[in-house]
C-alpha positions in Angstrom: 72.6 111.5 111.3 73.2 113.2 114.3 74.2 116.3 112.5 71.0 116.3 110.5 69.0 115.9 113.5 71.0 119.3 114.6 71.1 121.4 111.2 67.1 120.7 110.8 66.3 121.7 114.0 68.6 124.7 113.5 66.8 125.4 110.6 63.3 125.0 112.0 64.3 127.5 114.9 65.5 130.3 111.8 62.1 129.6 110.4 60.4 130.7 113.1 62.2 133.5 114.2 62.2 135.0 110.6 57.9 134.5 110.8 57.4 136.3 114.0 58.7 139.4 112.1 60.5 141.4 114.7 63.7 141.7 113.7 65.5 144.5 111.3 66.2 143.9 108.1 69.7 143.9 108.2 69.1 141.1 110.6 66.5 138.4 108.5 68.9 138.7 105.7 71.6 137.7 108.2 69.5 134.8 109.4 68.1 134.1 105.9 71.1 133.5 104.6 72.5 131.5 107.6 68.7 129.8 106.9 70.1 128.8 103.0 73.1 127.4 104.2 71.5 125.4 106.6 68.8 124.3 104.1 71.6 123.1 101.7 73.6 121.1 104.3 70.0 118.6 104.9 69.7 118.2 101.6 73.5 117.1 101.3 72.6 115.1 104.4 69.3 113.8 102.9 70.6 113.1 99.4 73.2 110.7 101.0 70.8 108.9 103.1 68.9 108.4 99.4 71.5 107.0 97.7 72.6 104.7 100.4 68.6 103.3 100.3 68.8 102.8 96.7 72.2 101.4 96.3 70.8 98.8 98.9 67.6 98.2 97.5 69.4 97.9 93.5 71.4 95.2 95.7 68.8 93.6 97.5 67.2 92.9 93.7 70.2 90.8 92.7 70.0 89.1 96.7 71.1 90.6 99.6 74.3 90.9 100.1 75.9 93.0 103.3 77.4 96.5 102.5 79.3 99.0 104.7 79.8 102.6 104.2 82.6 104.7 106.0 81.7 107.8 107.9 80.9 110.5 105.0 78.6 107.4 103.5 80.6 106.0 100.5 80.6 102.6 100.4 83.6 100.9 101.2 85.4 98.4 98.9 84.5 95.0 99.9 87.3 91.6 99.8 84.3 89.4 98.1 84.4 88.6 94.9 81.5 87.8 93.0 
């Protein structure tokens, strides 16, 4: 989450200099498009964390039961069997 924490606040700071207006054109589509890609990588970020909530709440309906994810989020293949 770390990463999200630094790509929104990334974000936030192209947001504001593109609404104080003072830059050429040349350079708000530079910073626009930086903006996009930026955008994009939270929502990655942000879809992840989504899945990983419902995946443990669809679990949690059928009791809870402890799941671990690896470092891009994907759950890792567990030695219980049910």
């Amino acid at each position: 989450m770390a990463d999200f924490e630094k790509q929104l606040t990334a974000l936030e700071s192209v947001v504001e200099r593109l609404e104080r207006g003072d830059l050429s054109l040349e350079e708000s589509l530079q910073l626009f498009e930086e903006g996009i890609k930026l955008s994009d990588a939270c929502k990655k970020e942000l879809e992840a964390a989504e899945g990983k909530i419902q995946l443990l709440v669809d679990r949690g309906k059928s009791g809870m039961k402890m799941v671990d994810f690896d470092e891009k989020g994907n759950v890792e293949a567990s030695d219980d069997a049910e």
